[in-house]
C-alpha atoms as one frame of an Amber mdcrd trajectory, in Angstrom:
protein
   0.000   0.000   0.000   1.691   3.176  -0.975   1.448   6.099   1.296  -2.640
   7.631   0.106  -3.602  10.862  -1.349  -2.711  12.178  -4.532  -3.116  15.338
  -3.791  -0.515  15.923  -0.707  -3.316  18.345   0.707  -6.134  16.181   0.654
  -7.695  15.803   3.721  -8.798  12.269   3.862 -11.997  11.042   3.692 -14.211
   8.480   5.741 -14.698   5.606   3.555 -11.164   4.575   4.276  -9.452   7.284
   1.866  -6.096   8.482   3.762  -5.096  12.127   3.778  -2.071  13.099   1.545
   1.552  13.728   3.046   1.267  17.032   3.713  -2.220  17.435   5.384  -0.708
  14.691   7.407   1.997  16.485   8.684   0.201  19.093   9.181  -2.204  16.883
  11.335   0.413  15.890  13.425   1.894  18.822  14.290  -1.623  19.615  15.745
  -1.854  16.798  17.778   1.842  17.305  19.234   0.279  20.692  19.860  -2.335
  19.420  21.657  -0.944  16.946  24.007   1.696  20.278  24.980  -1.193  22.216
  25.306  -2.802  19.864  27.851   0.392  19.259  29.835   1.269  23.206  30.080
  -2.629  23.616  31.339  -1.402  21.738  34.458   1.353  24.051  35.160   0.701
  26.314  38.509   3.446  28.593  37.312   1.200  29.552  33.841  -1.910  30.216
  35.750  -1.840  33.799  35.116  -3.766  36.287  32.614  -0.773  35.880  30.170
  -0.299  32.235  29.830  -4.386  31.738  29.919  -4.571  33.907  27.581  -1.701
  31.843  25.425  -3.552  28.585  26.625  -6.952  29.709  25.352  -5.106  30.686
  21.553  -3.834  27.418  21.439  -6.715  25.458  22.354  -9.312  27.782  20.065
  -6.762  26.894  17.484  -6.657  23.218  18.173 -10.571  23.541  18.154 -10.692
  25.426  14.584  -8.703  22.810  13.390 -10.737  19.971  14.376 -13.815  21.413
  12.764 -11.810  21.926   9.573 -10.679  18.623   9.779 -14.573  17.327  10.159
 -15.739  19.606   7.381 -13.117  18.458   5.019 -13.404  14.835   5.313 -17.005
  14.961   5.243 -16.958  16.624   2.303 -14.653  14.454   0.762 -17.012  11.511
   1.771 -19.653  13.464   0.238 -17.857  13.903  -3.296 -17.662  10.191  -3.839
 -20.896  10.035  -4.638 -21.223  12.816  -6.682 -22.946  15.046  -4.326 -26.415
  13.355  -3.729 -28.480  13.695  -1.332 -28.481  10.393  -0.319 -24.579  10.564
  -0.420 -24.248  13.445   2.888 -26.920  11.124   4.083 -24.870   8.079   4.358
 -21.678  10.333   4.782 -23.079  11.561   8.201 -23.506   8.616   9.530 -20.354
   6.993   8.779 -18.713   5.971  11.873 -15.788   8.364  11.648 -17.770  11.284
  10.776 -20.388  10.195  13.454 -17.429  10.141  16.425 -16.365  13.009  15.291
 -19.135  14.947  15.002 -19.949  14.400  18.922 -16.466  15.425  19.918 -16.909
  18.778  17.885 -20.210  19.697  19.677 -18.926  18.510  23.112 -15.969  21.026
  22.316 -17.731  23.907  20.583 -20.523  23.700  23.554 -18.079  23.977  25.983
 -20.270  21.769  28.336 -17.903  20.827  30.465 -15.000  22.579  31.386 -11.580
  22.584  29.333  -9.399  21.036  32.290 -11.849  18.574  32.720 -10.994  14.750
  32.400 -13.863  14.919  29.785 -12.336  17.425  27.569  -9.038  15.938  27.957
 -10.099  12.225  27.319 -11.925  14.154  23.988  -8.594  15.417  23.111  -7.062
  12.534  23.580  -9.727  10.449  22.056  -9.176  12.854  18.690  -5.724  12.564
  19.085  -5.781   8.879  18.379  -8.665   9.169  16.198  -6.334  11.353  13.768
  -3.342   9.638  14.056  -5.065   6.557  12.824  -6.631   8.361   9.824  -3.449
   9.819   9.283  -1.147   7.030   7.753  -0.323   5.020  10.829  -3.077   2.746
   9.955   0.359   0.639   7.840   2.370   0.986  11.471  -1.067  -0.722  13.049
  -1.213  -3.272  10.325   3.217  -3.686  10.443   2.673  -4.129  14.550  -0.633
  -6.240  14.209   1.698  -9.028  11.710   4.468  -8.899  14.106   1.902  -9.989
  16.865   0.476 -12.519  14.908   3.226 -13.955  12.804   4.759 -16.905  14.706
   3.975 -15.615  18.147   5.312 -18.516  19.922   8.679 -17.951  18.483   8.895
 -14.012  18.309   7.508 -13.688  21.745   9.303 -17.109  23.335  12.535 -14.830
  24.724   9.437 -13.145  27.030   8.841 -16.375  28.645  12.210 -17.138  29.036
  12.453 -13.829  30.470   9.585 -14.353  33.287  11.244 -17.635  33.945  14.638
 -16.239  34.943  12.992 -13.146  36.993  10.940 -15.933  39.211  14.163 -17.913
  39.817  16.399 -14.910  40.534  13.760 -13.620  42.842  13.473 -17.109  44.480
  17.704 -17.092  44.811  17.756 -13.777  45.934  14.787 -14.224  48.864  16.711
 -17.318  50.050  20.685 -14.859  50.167  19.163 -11.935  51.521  16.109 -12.572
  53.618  17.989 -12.477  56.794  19.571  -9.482  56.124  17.109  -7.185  54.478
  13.561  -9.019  55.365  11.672  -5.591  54.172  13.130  -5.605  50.317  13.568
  -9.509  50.628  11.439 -11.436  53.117   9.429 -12.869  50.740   9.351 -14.074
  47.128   6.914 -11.752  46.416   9.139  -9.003  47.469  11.888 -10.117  46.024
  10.201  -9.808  42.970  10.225  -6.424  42.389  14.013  -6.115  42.497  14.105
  -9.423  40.026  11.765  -7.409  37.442  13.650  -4.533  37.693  17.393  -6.077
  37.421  16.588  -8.718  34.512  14.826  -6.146  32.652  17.557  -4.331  32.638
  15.941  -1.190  33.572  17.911  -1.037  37.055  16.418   1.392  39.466  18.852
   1.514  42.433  16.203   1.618  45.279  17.164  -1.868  46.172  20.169  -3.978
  45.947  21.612  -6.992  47.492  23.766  -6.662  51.316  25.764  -9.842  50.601
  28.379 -10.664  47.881  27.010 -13.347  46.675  23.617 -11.833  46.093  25.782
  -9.102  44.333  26.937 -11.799  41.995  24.121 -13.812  41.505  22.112 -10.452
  40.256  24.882  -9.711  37.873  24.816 -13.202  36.745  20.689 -13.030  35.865
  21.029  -9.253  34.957  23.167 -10.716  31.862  21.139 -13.254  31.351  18.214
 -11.004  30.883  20.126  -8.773  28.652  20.042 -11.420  26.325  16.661 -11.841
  26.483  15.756  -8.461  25.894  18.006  -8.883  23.217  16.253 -11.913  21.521
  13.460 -10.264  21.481  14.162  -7.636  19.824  16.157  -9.795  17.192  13.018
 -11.751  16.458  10.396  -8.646  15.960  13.200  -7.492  13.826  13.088 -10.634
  11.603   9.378 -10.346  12.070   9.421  -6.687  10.396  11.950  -7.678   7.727
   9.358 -10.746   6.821   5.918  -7.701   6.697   8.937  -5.974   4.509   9.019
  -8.714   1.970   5.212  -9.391   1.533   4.642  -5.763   1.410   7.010  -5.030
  -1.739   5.354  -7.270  -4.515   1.398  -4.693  -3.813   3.606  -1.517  -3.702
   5.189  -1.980  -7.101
């Protein structure tokens, strides 16, 4: 499937027509906008008349944009059947066009407030809405093979991975209970630190009193290096295999 739109401004449509390149970028950049919109919102230190006033721009902005956005691709949907009544009929009640047509009017009513968890689940909503509408619908489908192709082979360095962290939390309860019963009087507690170490994402909030505990979580942090490491080697393969059937319907 080669990237959609022939017209790199077209704004997509919602009978499964894809906007062009540059609407999409465009589209992005709004929804990047958004989300830094939201977060700034939450900042104390902006709550004055200035950076309200800043705040409000950007989210009448965002808001103008997502009625263009409507308007556009129901007008698109419109056009593909030659502008007949029956044709806005069915075009208003696609599904896309019916979603977001409710977001609009929750936004344009202003029913609830902006910094509500409404308004900002709306946004966010849209924000996913758009992104899938907006090309990414390929990186769903390249993501949805990789799940589905062999599973039990791309995803067996996962299990391998849970069945290291259980034993190194198991060898690691039974070298440091004694000595540090809060972190490592239990299994269960131990656990945390065994997640944390094979993973390799390594914290710091816990480690091991004796040497040989010191060792022994070395020992499993390498070994769940390499299972990280696996992993990633077989979604790569995985990706190069989506590659290969992809090629022969792009050319």
């Amino acid at each position: 499937m080669k990237y959609p739109g022939k017209d790199p401004w077209y704004f997509g449509d919602y009978l499964g027509g894809l906007p062009g390149n540059n609407y999409s970028l465009l589209l992005n950049s709004i929804i990047v906008l958004l989300l830094a919109q939201i977060a700034l919102s939450t900042e104390p230190s902006l709550d004055t008349k200035v950076g309200n006033f800043y705040l409000d721009f950007a989210l009448n902005l965002i808001e103008l944009f997502f009625i263009t956005d409507y308007v556009g691709k129901l007008s698109n949907t419109w056009s593909l059947s030659d502008y007949s009544i029956s044709g806005l009929i069915t075009s208003f009640f696609q599904r896309g066009a019916f979603i977001d047509l409710g977001i609009v009017l929750v936004l344009v009513t202003e029913v609830f407030p902006n910094d509500s968890f409404v308004v900002i689940g709306i946004y966010i909503l849209k924000s996913l809405l758009s992104i899938y509408y907006s090309g990414f619908q390929r990186v769903l489908k390249r993501v949805q093979f990789i799940l589905t192709d062999s599973p039990g082979y791309t995803f067996f360095p996962l299990v391998l991975l849970a069945i290291v962290t259980y034993v190194m939390a198991f060898c690691i309860y039974l070298l440091e209970r004694d000595f540090d019963s809060e972190h490592f009087g239990s299994i269960t507690r131990a656990l945390w630190f065994s997640i944390v170490t094979s993973t390799t994402i390594g914290y710091g909030d816990i480690t091991p009193s004796t040497t040989l505990g010191k060792f022994v979580a070395i020992g499993f942090g390498i070994i769940g290096i390499v299972c990280v490491a696996l992993l990633t080697a077989n979604i790569l393969e995985s990706n190069s295999r989506f590659n290969e059937l992809e090629e022969p319907s792009e050319t």
